[in-house]
C-alpha positions as CSV (number, residue, x, y, z in Angstrom):
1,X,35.2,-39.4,-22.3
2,X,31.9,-40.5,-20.7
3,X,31.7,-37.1,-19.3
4,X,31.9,-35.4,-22.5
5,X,29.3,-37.8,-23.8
6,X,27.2,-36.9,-21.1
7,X,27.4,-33.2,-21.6
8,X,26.5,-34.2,-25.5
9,X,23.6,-35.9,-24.4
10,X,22.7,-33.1,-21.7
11,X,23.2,-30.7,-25.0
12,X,21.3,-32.8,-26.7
13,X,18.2,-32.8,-24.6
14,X,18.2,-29.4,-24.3
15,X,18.0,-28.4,-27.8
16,X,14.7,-30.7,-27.9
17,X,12.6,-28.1,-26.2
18,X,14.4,-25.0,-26.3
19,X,12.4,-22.1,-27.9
20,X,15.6,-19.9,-29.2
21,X,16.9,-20.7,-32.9
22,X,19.6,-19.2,-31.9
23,X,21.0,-21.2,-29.2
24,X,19.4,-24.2,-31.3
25,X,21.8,-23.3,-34.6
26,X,25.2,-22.6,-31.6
27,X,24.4,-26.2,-30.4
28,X,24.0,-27.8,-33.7
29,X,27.5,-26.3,-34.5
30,X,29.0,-27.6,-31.2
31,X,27.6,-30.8,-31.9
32,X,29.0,-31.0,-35.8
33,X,32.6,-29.9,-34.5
34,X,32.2,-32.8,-31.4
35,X,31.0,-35.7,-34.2
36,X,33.8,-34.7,-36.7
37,X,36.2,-34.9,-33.3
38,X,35.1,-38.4,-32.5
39,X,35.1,-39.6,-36.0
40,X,38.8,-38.7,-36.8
41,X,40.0,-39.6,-33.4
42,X,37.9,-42.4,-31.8
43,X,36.3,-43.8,-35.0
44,X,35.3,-47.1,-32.9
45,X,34.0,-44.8,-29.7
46,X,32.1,-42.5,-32.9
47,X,29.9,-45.5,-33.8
48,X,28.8,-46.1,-30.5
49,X,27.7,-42.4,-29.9
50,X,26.0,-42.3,-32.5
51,X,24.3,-44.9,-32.2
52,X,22.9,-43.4,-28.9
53,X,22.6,-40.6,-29.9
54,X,20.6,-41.6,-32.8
55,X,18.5,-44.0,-30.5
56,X,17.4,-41.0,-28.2
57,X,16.1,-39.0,-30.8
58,X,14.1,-41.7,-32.0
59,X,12.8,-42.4,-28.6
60,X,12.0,-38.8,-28.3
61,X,10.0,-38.9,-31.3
62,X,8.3,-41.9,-29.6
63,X,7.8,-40.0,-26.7
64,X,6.0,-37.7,-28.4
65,X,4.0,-39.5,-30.7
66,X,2.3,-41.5,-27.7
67,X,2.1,-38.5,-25.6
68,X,-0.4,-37.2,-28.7
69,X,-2.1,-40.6,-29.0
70,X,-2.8,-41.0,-25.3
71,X,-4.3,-37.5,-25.5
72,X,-6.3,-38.4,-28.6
73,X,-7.8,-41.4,-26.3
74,X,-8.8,-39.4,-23.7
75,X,-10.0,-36.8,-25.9
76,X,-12.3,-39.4,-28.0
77,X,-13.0,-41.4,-24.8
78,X,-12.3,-44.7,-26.3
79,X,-10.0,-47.6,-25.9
80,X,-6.6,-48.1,-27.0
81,X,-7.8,-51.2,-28.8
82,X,-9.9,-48.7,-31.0
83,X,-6.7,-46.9,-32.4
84,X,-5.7,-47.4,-36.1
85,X,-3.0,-49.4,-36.9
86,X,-0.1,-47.4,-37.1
87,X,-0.9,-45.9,-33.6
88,X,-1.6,-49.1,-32.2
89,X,1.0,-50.4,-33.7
90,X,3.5,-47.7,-32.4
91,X,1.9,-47.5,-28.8
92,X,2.2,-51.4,-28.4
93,X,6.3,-51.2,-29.6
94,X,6.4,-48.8,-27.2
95,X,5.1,-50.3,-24.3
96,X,7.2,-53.2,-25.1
97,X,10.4,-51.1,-25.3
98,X,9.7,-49.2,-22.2
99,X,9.2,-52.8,-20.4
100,X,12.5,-54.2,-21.6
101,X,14.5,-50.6,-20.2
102,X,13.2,-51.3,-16.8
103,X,16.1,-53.3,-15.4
104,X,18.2,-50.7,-17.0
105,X,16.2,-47.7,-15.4
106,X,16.4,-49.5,-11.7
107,X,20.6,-49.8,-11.9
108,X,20.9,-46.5,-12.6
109,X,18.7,-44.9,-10.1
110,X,21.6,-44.9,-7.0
111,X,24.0,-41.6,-7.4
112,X,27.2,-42.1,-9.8
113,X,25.7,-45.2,-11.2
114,X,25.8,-43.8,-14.9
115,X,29.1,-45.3,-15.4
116,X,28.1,-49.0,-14.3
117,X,25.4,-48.5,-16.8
118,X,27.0,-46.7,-19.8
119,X,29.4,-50.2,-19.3
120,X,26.2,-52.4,-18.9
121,X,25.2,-50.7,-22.3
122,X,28.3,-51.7,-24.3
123,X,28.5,-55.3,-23.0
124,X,24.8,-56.5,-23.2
125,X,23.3,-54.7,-25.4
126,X,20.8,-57.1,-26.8
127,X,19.5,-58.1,-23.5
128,X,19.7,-54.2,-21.9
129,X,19.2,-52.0,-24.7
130,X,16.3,-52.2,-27.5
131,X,15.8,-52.0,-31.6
132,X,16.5,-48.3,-31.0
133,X,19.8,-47.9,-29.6
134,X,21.4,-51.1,-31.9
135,X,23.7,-50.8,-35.2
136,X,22.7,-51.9,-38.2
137,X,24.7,-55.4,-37.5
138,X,23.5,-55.5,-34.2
139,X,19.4,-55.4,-35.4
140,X,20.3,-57.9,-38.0
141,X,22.8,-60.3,-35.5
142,X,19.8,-59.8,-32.7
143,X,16.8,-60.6,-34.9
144,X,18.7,-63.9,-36.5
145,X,19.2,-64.8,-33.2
146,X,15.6,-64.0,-31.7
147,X,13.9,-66.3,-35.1
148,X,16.6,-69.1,-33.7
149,X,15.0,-69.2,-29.9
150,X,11.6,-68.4,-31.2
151,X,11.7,-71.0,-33.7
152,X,12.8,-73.7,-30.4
153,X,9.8,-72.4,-28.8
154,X,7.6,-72.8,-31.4
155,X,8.9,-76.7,-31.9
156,X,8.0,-77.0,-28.3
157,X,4.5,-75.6,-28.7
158,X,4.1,-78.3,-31.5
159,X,5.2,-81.3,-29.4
160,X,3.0,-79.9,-26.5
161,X,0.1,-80.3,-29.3
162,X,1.1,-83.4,-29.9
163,X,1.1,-84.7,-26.2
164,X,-2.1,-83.1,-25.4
165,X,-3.8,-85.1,-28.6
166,X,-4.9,-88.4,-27.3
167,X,-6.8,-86.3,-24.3
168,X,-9.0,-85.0,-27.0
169,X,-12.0,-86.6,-26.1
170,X,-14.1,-86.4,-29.4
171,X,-12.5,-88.6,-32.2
172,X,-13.5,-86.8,-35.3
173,X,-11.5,-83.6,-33.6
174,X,-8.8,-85.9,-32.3
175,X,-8.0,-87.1,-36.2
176,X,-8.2,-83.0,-37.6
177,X,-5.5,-82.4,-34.9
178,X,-3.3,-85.6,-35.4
179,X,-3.6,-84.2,-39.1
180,X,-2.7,-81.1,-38.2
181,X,-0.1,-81.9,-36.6
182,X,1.2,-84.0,-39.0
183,X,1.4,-81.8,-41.7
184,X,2.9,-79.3,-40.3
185,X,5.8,-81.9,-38.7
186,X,6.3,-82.6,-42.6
187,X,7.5,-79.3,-43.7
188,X,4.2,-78.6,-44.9
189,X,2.5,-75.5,-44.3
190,X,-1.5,-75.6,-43.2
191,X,-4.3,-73.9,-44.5
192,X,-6.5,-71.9,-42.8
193,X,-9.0,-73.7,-43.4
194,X,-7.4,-76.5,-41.2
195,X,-6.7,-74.5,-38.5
196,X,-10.5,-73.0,-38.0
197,X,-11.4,-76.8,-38.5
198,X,-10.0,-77.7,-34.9
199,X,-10.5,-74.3,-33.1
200,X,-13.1,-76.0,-30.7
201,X,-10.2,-77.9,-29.2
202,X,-8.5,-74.5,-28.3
203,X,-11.8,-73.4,-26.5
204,X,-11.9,-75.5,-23.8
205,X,-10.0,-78.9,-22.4
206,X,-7.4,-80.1,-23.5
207,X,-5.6,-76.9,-25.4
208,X,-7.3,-73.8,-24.0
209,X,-5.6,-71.3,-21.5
210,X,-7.2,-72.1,-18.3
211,X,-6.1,-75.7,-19.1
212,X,-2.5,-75.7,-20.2
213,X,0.3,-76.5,-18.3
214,X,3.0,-74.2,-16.6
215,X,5.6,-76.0,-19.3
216,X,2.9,-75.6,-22.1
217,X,2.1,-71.7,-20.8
218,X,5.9,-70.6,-20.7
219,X,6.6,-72.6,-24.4
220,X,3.6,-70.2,-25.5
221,X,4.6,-66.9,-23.7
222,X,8.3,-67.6,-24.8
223,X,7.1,-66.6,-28.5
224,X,6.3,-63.3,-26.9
225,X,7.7,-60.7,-24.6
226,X,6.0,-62.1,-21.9
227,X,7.8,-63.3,-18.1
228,X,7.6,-66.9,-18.2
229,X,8.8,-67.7,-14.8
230,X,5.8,-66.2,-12.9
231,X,3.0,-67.9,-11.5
232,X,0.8,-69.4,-14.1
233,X,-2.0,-67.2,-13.2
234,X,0.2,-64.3,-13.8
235,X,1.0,-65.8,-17.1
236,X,-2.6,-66.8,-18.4
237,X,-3.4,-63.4,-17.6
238,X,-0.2,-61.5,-19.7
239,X,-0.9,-64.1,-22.5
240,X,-4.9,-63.3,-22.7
241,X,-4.0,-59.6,-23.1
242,X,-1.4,-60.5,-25.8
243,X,-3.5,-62.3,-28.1
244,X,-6.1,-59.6,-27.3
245,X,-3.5,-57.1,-28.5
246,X,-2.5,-58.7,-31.5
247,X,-6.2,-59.3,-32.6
248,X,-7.3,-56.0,-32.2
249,X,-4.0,-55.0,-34.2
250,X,-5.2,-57.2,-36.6
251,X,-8.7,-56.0,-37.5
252,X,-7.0,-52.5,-37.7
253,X,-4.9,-53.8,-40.3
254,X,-7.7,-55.1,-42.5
255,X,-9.6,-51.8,-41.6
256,X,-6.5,-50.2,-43.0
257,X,-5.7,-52.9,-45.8
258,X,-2.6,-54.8,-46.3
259,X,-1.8,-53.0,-49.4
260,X,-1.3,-49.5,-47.6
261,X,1.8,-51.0,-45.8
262,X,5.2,-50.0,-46.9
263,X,7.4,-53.1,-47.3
264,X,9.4,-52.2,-43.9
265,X,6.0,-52.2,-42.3
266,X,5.1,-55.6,-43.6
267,X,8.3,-57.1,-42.2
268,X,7.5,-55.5,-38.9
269,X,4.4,-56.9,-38.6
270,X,5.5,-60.2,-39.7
271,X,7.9,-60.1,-36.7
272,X,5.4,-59.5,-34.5
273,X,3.3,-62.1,-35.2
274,X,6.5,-64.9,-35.0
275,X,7.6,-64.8,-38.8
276,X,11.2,-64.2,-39.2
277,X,11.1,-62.0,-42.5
278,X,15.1,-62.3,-42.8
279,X,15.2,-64.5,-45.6
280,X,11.9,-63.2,-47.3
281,X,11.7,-61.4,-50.5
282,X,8.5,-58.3,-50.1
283,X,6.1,-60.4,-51.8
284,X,7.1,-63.2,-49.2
285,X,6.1,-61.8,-46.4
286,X,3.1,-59.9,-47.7
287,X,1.5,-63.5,-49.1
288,X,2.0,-65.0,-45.6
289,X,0.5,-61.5,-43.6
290,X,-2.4,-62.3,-45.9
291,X,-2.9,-65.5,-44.8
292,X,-2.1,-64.6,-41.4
293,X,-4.6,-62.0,-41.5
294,X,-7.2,-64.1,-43.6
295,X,-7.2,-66.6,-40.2
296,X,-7.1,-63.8,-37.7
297,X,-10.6,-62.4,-38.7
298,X,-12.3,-65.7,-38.0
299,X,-10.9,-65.6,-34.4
300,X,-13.3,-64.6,-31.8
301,X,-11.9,-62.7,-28.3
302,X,-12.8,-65.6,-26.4
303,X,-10.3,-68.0,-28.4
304,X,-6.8,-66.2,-27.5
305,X,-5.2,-70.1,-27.0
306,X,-6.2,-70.9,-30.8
307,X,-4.5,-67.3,-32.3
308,X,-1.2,-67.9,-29.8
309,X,-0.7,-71.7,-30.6
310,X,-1.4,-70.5,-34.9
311,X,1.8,-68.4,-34.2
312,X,3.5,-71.3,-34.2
313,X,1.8,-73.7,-36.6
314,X,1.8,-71.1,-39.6
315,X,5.4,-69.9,-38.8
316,X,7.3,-72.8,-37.8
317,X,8.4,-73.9,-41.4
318,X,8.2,-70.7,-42.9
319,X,10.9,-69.8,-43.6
320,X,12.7,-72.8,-43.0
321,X,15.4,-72.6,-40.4
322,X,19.1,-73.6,-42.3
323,X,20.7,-76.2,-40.5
């Protein structure tokens, strides 16, 4: 069976860039007699080939779609910051895909490895595979479970606020944080006007980058895809790009406007920037991007602590977690 599902995929592959319609329409009827074949007789072994199979002809598309935007850089001479929002948008998914298939890549490099990893595939697929290659139940089992450990990482982020308060050394900052912070402990959800109120906190000491602590760095990075457990350096640095990333994605998005989004689009991008959209209705999660996207313009390039540690403080009790 896992050599016929690698011939499938070798098939596959091939009709991607071969120039004859003919072979492309003999292939396309070998691989409607194969699918009917594993429907009726492995309906279980069915799901998960299609799944892949569906999975690599997204990624293929992917492929392709940053293979033109990379050229359009080059071509235009500008940054990848520059990029509209759905091509920044797709290039930054991508990279973050790409960086999560690495592990996977590096076990299969030895010869006759492919089985150890088509087995890998089936038995950790949320930590192995990404959004592409997962079933419907998987992307909804996954993201419940990625809101869960982002929402513990964003409780931590609040209690490292709350630790780092009385080393505010100006008082009348000191009380907008301790309200801050209260609030937001309440169930309450802060305006962004009360968030730009105490961003000269996140500039410097006690709450900006350079002066965080490993624990307080890896509770912040843990709200990303970022390696917590290197050296804090390391981390500052993957952070700073991060924020950068998303604030960059940001003003695209207001050059775009919020209402040219597609409601699949809105919940993506509330994902990315820490909201679980799960239990959100359309409007939901557009209100809150709003609002998200209302603070983000007000945040300079030099204040990536304040927009990372806002992930948390807007998100953490919105939705609230069901307990």
């Amino acid at each position: 069976m896992f050599c016929k599902l690698l011939c499938r995929l070798f098939l596959h592959g091939c009709s991607c860039y071969s120039t004859s319609q003919a072979r492309l329409g003999v292939l396309q009827r070998v691989n409607d007699k194969y699918e009917r074949f594993l429907e009726q007789r492995f309906p279980r072994f069915y799901v998960l080939y299609h799944t892949l199979m569906k999975g690599f002809r997204l990624l293929f598309e992917d492929v392709k779609e940053v293979r033109r935007i990379k050229r359009s850089l080059r071509s235009n001479n500008i940054h990848y910051r520059e990029l509209p929002y759905r091509d920044l948008e797709r290039l930054l998914l991508f990279r973050q895909d790409m960086f999560k298939a690495i592990p996977l890549a590096v076990i299969s490099l030895p010869p006759f490895a492919i089985g150890l990893v088509f087995t890998l595939m089936c038995l950790f697929p949320r930590q192995l595979l990404f959004r592409h290659f997962w079933t419907p139940q998987q992307q909804r089992k996954f993201q419940m479970i990625a809101h869960v450990k982002r929402s513990q990482h964003q409780a931590e982020v609040l209690k490292n606020i709350a630790w780092t308060i009385p080393r505010v050394s100006k008082w009348p900052r000191r009380t907008l944080l301790l309200n801050l912070y209260a609030k937001v402990q309440s169930g309450a959800h802060p305006s962004v006007s009360e968030l730009c109120a105490v961003r000269e906190v996140f500039s410097g000491p006690p709450l900006g980058l350079q002066s965080l602590k490993p624990s307080h760095l890896r509770s912040l990075g843990s709200q990303l895809p970022v390696i917590v457990w290197l050296p804090s350096f390391l981390v500052r640095r993957r952070l700073t790009t991060k924020a950068l990333d998303l604030l960059y994605l940001d003003r695209a998005l207001g050059s775009l406007g919020l209402d040219q989004l597609t409601d699949e689009e809105t919940r993506r991008a509330c994902d990315l920037r820490g909201l679980s959209p799960s239990h959100l209705s359309s409007s939901q999660c557009r209100e809150w991007l709003h609002q998200w996207t209302q603070f983000s313009a007000q945040v300079k390039d030099s204040e990536p602590s304040l927009l990372l540690h806002s992930m948390a403080v807007l998100t953490l009790n919105n939705p609230p977690v069901s307990k």
